[in-house]
VOSE-102983 format. One record per residue (C-alpha): x, y, z. Coordinates in steps of 0.1 Angstrom, whole numbers, plus 5000, padded with zeros to 4 digits. Each point is the difference from the previous one (the first is absolute). Last residue first. Layout:
! residues N
XYZ;...
***
This chain:
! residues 889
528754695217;497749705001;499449815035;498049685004;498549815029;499149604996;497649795019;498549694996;498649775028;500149614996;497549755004;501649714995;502949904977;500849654993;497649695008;501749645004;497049735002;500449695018;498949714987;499549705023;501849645000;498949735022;502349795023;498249805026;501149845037;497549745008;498249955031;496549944980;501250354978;502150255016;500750274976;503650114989;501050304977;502050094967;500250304983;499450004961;500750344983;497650234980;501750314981;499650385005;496250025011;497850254998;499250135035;498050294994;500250245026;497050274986;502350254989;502749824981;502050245000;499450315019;500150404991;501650325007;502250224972;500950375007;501750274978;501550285008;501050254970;502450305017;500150344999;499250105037;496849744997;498349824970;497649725004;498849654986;498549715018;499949674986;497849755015;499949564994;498249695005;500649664984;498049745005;500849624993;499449684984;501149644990;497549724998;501449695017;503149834983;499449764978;500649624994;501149764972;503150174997;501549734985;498049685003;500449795029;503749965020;500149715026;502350125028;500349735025;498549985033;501549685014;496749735015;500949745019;499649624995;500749865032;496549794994;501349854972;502449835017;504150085008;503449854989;500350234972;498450395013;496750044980;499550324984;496550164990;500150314974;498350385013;498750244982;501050384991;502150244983;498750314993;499050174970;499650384983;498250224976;499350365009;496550145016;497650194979;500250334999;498950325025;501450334994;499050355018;501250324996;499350335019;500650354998;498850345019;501350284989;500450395014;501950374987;497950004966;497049895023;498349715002;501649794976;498649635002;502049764985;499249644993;502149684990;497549694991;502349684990;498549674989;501849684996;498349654990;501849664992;502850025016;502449724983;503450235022;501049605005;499849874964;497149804997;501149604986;500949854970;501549625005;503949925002;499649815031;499250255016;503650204993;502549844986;499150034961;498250345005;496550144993;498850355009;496650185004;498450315003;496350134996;498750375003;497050235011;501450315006;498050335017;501350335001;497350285017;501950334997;500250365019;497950345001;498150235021;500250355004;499849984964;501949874968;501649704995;497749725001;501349654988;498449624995;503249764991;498749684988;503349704996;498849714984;501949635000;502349714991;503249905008;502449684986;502949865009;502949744991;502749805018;503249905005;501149895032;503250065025;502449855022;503249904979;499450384981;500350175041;503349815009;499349935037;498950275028;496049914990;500049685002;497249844979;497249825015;497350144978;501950154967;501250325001;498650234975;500750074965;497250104970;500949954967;496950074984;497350295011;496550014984;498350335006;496250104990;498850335012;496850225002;499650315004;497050255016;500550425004;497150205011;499750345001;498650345021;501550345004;498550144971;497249754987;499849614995;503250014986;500449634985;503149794996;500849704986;501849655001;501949744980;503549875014;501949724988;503049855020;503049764984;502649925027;503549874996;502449895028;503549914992;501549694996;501449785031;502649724993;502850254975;498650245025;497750265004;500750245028;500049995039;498150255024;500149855036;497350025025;502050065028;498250404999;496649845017;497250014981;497749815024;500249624984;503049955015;502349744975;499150304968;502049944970;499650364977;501449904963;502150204979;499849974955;496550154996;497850004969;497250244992;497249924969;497250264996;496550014989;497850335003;496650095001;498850365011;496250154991;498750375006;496550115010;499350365008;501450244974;498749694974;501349674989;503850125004;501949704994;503649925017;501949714989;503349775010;502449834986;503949845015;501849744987;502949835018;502649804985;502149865022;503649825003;501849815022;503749925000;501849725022;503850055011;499150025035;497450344991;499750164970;496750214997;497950124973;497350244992;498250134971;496950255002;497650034974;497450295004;496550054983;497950295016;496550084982;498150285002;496350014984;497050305003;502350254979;501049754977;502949744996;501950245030;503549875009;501549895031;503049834985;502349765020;504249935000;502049755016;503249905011;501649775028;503349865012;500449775029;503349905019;499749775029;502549865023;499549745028;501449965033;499149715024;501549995037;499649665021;502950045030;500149695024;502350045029;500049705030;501749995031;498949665017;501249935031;500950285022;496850184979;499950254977;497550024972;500050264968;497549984972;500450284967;497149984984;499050114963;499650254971;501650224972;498950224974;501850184980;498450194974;501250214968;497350204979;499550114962;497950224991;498550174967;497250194988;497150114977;496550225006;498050144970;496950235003;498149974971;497050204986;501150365010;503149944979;503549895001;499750045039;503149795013;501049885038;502849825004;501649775027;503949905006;501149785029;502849875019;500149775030;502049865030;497949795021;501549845034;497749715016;499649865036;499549705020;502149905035;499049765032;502349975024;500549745027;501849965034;499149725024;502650015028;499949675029;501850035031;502049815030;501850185030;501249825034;500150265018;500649765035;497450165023;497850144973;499849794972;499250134972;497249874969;500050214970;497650074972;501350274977;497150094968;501250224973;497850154972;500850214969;497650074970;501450234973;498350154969;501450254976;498250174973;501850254974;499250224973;502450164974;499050234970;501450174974;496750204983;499750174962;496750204990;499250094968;497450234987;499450064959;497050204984;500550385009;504249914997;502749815021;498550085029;502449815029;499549865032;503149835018;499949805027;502349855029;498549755020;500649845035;497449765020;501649795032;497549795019;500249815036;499949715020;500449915033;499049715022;502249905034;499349725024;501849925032;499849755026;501949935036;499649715024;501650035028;499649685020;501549975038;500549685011;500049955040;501649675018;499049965030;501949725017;499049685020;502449804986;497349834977;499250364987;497250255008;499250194968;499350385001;498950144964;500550384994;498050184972;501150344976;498650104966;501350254982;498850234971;500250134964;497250094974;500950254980;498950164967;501650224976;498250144968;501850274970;499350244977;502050174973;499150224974;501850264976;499150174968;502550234979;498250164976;501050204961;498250254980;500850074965;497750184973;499550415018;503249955015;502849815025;496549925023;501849895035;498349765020;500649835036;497849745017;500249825031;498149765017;501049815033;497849745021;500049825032;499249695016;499749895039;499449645019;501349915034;499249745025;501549975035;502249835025;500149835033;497649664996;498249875032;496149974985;498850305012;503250204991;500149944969;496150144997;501450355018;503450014974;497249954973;498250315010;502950215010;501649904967;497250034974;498650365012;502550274993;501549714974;497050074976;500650344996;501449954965;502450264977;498850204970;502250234979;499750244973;502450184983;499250244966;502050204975;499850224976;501650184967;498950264976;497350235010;502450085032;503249885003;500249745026;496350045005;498249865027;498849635020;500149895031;497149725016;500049845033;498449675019;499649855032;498149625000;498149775018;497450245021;500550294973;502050344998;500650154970;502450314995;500150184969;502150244973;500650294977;502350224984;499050234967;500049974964;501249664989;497849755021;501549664999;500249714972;497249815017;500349634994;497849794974;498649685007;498849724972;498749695016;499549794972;498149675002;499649614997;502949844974;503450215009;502650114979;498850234977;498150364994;500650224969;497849724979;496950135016;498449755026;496449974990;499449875041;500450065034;502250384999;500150205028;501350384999;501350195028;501150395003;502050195014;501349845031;502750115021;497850065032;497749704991;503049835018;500249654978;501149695021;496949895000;498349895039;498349745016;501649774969;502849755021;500350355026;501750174969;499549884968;500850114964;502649744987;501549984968;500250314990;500150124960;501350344988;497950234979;499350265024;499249745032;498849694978;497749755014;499949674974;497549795018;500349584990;502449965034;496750105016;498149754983;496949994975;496849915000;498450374990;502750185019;501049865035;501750205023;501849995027;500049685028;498650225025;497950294994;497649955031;499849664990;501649884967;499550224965;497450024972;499950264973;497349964970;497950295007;502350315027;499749995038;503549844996;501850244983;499150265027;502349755025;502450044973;500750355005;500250025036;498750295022;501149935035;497750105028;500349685015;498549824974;498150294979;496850134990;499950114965;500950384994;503549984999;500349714971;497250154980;501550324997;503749884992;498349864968;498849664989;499949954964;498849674983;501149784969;497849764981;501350074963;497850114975;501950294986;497650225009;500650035037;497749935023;500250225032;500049775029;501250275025;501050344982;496250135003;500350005032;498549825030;500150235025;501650404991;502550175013;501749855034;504149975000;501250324980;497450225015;496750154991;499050364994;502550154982;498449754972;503649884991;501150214966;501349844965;503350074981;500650044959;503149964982;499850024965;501549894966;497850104971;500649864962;498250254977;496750194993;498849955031;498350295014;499749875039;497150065026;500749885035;497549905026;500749835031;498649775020;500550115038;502249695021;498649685021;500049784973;501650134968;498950214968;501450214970;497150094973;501650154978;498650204974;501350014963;499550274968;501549874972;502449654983;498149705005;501449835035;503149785014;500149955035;503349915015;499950005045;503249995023;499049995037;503549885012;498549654991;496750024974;497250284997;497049934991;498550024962;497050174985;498350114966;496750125002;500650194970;498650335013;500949965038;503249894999;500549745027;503449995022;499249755031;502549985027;501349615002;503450085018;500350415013;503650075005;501150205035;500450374985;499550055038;497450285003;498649994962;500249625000;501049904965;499049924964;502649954974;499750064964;499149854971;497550204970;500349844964;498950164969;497549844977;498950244965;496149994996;498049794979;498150274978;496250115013;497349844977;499150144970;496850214998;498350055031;501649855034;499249785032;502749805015;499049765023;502849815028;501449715012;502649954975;498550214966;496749974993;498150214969;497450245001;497950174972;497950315003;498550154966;496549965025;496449895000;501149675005;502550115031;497949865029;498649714986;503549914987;502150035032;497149825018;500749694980;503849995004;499550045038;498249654991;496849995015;498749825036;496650245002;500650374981;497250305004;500150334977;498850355002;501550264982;501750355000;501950204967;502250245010;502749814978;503349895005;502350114978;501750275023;500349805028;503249804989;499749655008;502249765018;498149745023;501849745029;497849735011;498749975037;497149834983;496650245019;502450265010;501650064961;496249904984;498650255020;502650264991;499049914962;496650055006;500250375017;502250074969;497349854976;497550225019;497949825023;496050015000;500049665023;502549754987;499849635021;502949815002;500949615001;503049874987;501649754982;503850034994;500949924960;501650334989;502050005034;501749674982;498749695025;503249775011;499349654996;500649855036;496849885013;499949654979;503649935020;498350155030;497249774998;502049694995;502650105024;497249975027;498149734984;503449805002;500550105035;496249875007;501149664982;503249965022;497950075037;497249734986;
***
C-alpha cells in the first residue's frame, strides 16, 4: 500500500509538471464598465503577470465583460477586437504594441557585489530582480551576483531577510559593474529580526532539495542550556532524524552521519560534536549563513552520499569596531570583530569555552564519595574562529579562515579497603589494596584555508582555496591494582594501561568558477585534488611481576582523490529551468584505483505565480566510510576509505515535489524521495572492534523511501512551520541477520515538527517547538538454553541464559516527544544592545529513553532462588532550564 501511494504521488506530480505559458493561465474575472487600462491592471493583480503598454494607444472606450476558467489568451482578444492593438509574449511577460512589434533589444550584463551598509559584511543569497523583465538572481559567496538584461531603462529590486529592499534605477546601455549595500531595519537587531523567514526552506529553481536556515532562526528557537546551536535547528526541519535529545547526529532521509558532507567555508570536518551531539561545534557567532542540501545535488557538491551542510564564516565588519559577551548555564562566549584598514580589510575572533566543569566535578566528586572512591569526573570543550580579509581591488579579494575546537574528559579516582586476616600463629596480618583507575577522552578539529576571490570580467568568477583539516582522537585509561602488606611491605601490583587513537589529516586544493554567458545559462566548473592520511588503532600496555606484555595495533592509510565537474542552470523557456551537471571523481588508495562517473539533473517549472513543480535525479559516490562500534555517535568511530577489499559507496536518489503559495506569507512545500545505496560497510555482528577494521566488516546495500510536507507562515505576529515526514529505511548485509533485509535503526516511520513564534512586541517573543516521532529500531538479547552438567540426571538440568538474537531490529523504541519553551527579551541601555534568552527543555519532563538495557534480578519461587531479566530504560536530559544573557557593543 505505502509503495503504491508514493507512486500516485510522483505520478501526479510528474503529470503536474508541464509548465503553463502566461498566455495559457485560466482565469476568472469579472469587467464592470472598465476602461481597457482599468482592465489591463486587473488582469496584472488578478495573474500577477507583468504588462508593457504605452497609454497613449489605448482607447477611452469602457465595457462590460465577464470570464469563467478562460485562457488569458482568450480575454486578451475580447478585449482588444475593437482595436489596432496586438500583443506578443516575451519570457514571463505581454507586450502590447500597434504596428510592428517592438525590436529585440541589445543584452548588457549587470554584476556587482552586494554588502552590509554598516559592516560591508557580504550578503549570500540576497535577491537582485529587475522589475520590468522580471529577471532575477541571488547573490553567490562574497555576495557576488551577474545578471544579464535587454539593453534600457532597469530597476532593481535588491532584497535580503531582515534588511530594507532597495530600489535602484540603472540606464543600461553597456556592461555595468556595481557595488550596492543593504540597511538593517534600525529597529531590530543582528540576532532576532524576523521568525520564520523567507530564507528558511526557500526553493530554489534549480530543482534541487536544498534549505536555508539563518542566524535568525538559530537565536530565536528555544535553546538547551541557553546555547543556540545550529544543527539542533536542523533537526526541527522534514526529512532529518537524529538520536535522543540530539544524540547520535543526524540522519538525512536514511542516511548516515559519516554520509553528511558539512563544510566550514569550503573545507570539509570530520566530526561536529561536542557532548557525543548535545551540542555542534559551530558558534552561531561566526556564522553567516547555512544552507542544507537533501537531495538534486548539483554537480559543484561531492564526496558524500546523504547531504550537504554548507556553512559560511563571517569575514568581519570593515567600518567600525565591534563585539559581544554571552553568558549561558553551559557555556561563556565572546565575539571581536573591526576593520584593519577600513572599507578594505577585516577581521573577526570568536571564542566559546564550557561551563560544564563548574558543576561536573563537585557533583561527581560528592557521588564518589558515597560509594568510597576519592576522585572526580570532568568534561569541558571549547571553540576558536577567526577570520581575516584583505580586498587587494575592486576584482581580487583574498581570506584567511581559522577554526579549532577541542573536548577533554576525565574520569579518575581511587579506591582504598583494608582486609585483617588472623593467621595460624595467631597473627594479624592487614593488606592494604589501593586500587587506582584513570580514563581520559579528547578529541578535537583543526580547519585552515587560504582563499582567493577573483572577477575576471562581468561574466567570469573564480574562486581558489588551499586547505587543511584535521581530526584527532585519543582514548587513554590505566587501572593499578595492588595488594601491600603493611607490617613487612611486602609490595605486589598489577598496571593496565591502554590507548585508543583515530584521526585524519586532509590537505587539499581547489578551483571553482562561476560564468554568465547569457541570462539563460549560468555555468559552474572546477577542479580539486585532496591528500589524506588517515590512521587508526590501539596501543595495549600491561605490567605485571610476571607477565609484561606490549601489543601496539596502529593502521595508516593514504588517499589521494582528484575531482572535476561542471553544471548548467539554463532556462529552456521562461516557465522551465533545468540543471544538468557531470561530476568525475577518483581515488587511489593501496595501489587500487577507483573511479566514478556521477550525473547530475534537475528541473524547475513554473505552473503559475502560485504553483511551482521540482524533480530531480542525481547519482553521488563516496570513497570514506563512518564504522560506528557505540551506536551514540561517539568520535572512536573511525573514518576509513575504499580499499582494494572495500569499494566505495554509491547512491542514486530521485526527488519529485512542489510548492504552492497559498497567499503572502503562507506556502506549502511536499517531496518525495526514492534512495537506493550500494556498498554499504559496517561491522559485522560479533566482530572486534580494536582489530583490523576490513577483517571485521560487511557489505551491504540500502534503500529509503518517503514524503517530506513543510507547511510555512512567515508574516505576522505570528509565524513558524508544521514539518511532517512519513519515511521507510532499510539495509541488507552478508553478516548481518543472517544476511536477510531488515529496518535500518533511525526506520521511524512518522516525524512531525510544529515550531511557533509569537511576537508581542518589537522588544518581546515568545517561542516554542515541539517534536514527537516514532521510536528508533533496536533488539535485545534474550532467552534462556538448558545445560546438563556430565555425570548428573535430568533433573539437574539448569537453565544458562544465553543470548539468542531474533530479527534485526525487530523492536522499537517508545514514541519519542518533547516541548520546547523559549523568551527573548530585547533592550537598549547607555549605548549598548542587551539581549536576554529564558526558556526550558523539554518542558513537560519527558523521559524519552536513550537506550534499553537488561538488568538482572532474583525472585523466590517455591524456595527457589530465580534469575529473570528486566529492561531498564536509560533517559538523557530532563527538564532543564534555559538561560542565556547577551551583550552587543
Amino acid at each position: 500500500m505505502r509503495k503504491i501511494l508514493l507512486l500516485l504521488f510522483f505520478g501526479i506530480n510528474g503529470l503536474s509538471s508541464f509548465a503553463q505559458k502566461p498566455l495559457d493561465v485560466k482565469i476568472s474575472i469579472t469587467f464592470d464598465d472598465n476602461t481597457l487600462e482599468e482592465a489591463l491592471f486587473l488582469l496584472i493583480d488578478k495573474t500577477g503577470i507583468q504588462f508593457s503598454f504605452s497609454n497613449d494607444i489605448l482607447p477611452d472606450t469602457k465595457f462590460t465583460y465577464q470570464a469563467h476558467q478562460k485562457r488569458l489568451a482568450e480575454v486578451l482578444d475580447y478585449l482588444l477586437k475593437e482595436t489596432t492593438i496586438k500583443y506578443e509574449q516575451r519570457d514571463r511577460r505581454i507586450i502590447l504594441f500597434v504596428g510592428e512589434p517592438p525590436p529585440v533589444k541589445k543584452w548588457y550584463t549587470i554584476s556587482g557585489f552586494i554588502s552590509d551598509s554598516a559592516s560591508l559584511e557580504p550578503l549570500i543569497g540576497a535577491s537582485v530582480v529587475d522589475l520590468n523583465s522580471q529577471k532575477g538572481t541571488v547573490t553567490i559567496n562574497s555576495g557576488f551576483f551577474s545578471l544579464t538584461l535587454p539593453m534600457g531603462e532597469v530597476i532593481l529590486s535588491l532584497s535580503y531577510v531582515g534588511y530594507k529592499t532597495e530600489v535602484i534605477p540603472i540606464l543600461l546601455e553597456n556592461n555595468h559593474q556595481i557595488h550596492l549595500n543593504l540597511s538593517q531595519y534600525v529597529n531590530m537587531m543582528k540576532e532576532i529580526i524576523v521568525v520564520a523567514n523567507d530564507s528558511l526552506n526557500e526553493v530554489p529553481k534549480s530543482g534541487a532539495s536544498e534549505q536555508y536556515i539563518s542566524i535568525a532562526d538559530i537565536n530565536q528557537l528555544p535553546r538547551l542550556g541557553g546555547e543556540p546551536d545550529l544543527v539542533r535547528t536542523a533537526y526541527l526541519l522534514p526529512g532529518i532524524h537524529t538520536g535522543t535529545d540530539g544524540v547520535d547526529g543526524m540522519y538525512v532521509r536514511g542516511g548516515e552521519p559519516g554520509q553528511n558532507l558539512i563544510l566550514i567555508d569550503g573545507v570539509p570536518v570530520y566530526y561536529t560534536a561536542h557532548a557525543a551531539g548535545l551540542f555542534s561545534i559551530f558558534n552561531t557567532n561566526a556564522i553567516s549563513s547555512a544552507k542544507l542540501v537533501k537531495g538534486g545535488f548539483p554537480a559543484r557538491y561531492g564526496g558524500r552520499t546523504s547531504s550537504v551542510f554548507d556553512i559560511r564564516t563571517k569575514d568581519g565588519n570593515k567600518r567600525d569596531f565591534e563585539g559581544g559577551v554571552d553568558l549561558g548555564l553551559l557555556t561563556g562566549r565572546f565575539t571581536f570583530e573591526g576593520p584593519i584598514v577600513k572599507d578594505k580589510s577585516s577581521f573577526i575572533f570568536t571564542g566559546r569555552k564550557s561551563l560544564i566543569d563548574w558543576y561536573l566535578k563537585s557533583y561527581s566528586r560528592n557521588v564518589k564519595a558515597k560509594v568510597g572512591d576519592d576522585g572526580q569526573t570532568s568534561y569541558g570543550f571549547y571553540d576558536f574562529n577567526a577570520k581575516l580579509n584583505y580586498s587587494l581591488s575592486d576584482k581580487d579579494k583574498v581570506y584567511i579562515t581559522y577554526y579549532q575546537g577541542a573536548d577533554d574528559f576525565l574520569n579518575e579516582g581511587i579506591f582504598r579497603d583494608t582486609l585483617n586476616l588472623e593467621g595460624a600463629s595467631q597473627r594479624i596480618l592487614s593488606y592494604y589494596f589501593p586500587q587506582e583507575y584513570s580514563e581520559r577522552f579528547n578529541w578535537g578539529n583543526k580547519v585552515a584555508a587560504f582563499k582567493w576571490n577573483h572577477v575576471f570580467n562581468n561574466q567570469l568568477f573564480a574562486n581558489l582555496t588551499a586547505s587543511y583539516s584535521n581530526l584527532d582522537v585519543k582514548l587513554g585509561f590505566q587501572e593499578r591494582d595492588s595488594v601491600i602488606l603493611l607490617n613487612t611491605g611486602a609490595f605486589k601490583h598489577r598496571l593496565l594501561r591502554g590507548q585508543f587513537q583515530s584521526g585524519i589529516k586532509e590537505l587539499a586544493a581547489k578551483a571553482d568558477f562561476d560564468y554568465f554567458p547569457s541570462d539563460k545559462n549560468y555555468v559552474r566548473f572546477g577542479m580539486s585534488m585532496s591528500t589524506r592520511s588517515m590512521s587508526n588503532g590501539i596501543i595495549f600496555y600491561q605490567d605485571t611481576l610476571s607477565n609484561p606484555n606490549l601489543d601496539l595495533k596502529l593502521l595508516n592509510i593514504a588517499t589521494q582523490e582528484y575531482d572535476l565537474y561542471a553544471e548548467n542552470e539554463f532556462h529552456i523557456n521562461e516557465d522551465l529551468l533545468i540543471n544538468a551537471g557531470l561530476r568525475l571523481s577518483n581515488i587511489h588508495v593501496k595501489k587500487k584505483a577507483y573511479h566514478s562517473l556521477q550525473p547530475r539533473l534537475s528541473a524547475y517549472w513554473q505552473l503559475n505565480p502560485k504553483i511551482s513543480f521540482l524533480a530531480s535525479i542525481s547519482k553521488m559516490s563516496q570513497f570514506l566510510h563512518l564504522l560506528s562500534s557505540s551506536g551514540l555517535g561517539l568520535p572512536t568511530d573511525i573514518w576509513v576509505p575504499a580499499t582494494n577489499m572495500i569499494k566505495p559507496q554509491h547512491t542514486w536518489q530521485g526527488v519529485t515535489g512542489f510548492k504552492w503559495n497559498f497567499s503572502k506569507g503562507l506556502d506549502l512545500r511536499v517531496e518525495g524521495y526514492y534512495k537506493k545505496m550500494e556498498n554499504l560497510v559496517s561491522y559485522s555482528e560479533g566482530a572486534r572492534f580494536l582489530n583490523n577494521w576490513e577483517d571485521n566488516v560487511t557489505v551491504g546495500k540500502g534503500w529509503a523511501y518517503g514524503m517530506e510536507v513543510m507547511l510555512r507562515k512567515t508574516q505576522g505576529q505570528t509565524s513558524g512551520w508544521l514539518a511532517y515526514t512519513l519515511a521507510w529505511t532499510n539495509r541488507q548485509f552478508e553478516f548481518i541477520n543472517q544476511g536477510r533485509p531488515y529496518p535500518f535503526k533511525y526506520d521511524r516511520r512518522h516525524d512531525l515538527k510544529l515550531v511557533l513564534a509569537h511576537r508581542l512586541k518589537p522588544s518581546l517573543e515568545f517561542t516554542a517547538n515541539w517534536t514527537m516521532s516514532s521510536g528508533f529500531r533496536f533488539n535485545l538479547p534474550y532467552g534462556t538454553i538448558p545445560l546438563r552438567v556430565p555425570g548428573t540426571s535430568d533433573s539437574e538440568i539448569i537453565e544458562i541464559p544465553f543470548p539468542i538474537l531474533g530479527e534485526k531490529n525487530e523492536l522499537k523504541m517508545p514514541i519519542y516527544h518533547r516541548l520546547d519553551l523559549g523568551m527573548n527579551l530585547t533592550f537598549q541601555s547607555k549605548g549598548l544592545d542587551h539581549i536576554l534568552n529564558v526558556g526550558v527543555f523539554n518542558a513537560y519532563y519527558r523521559k524519552n529513553p536513550l537506550y534499553i538495557r537488561v538488568k538482572s534480578k532474583y525472585t523466590d519461587e517455591n524456595n527457589t532462588l530465580k534469575e529473570i531479566n528486566d529492561l531498564v530504560q536509560v533517559s538523557l536530559i530532563p527538564f532543564t532550564p534555559s538561560l542565556n544573557y547577551s551583550i552587543r557593543f
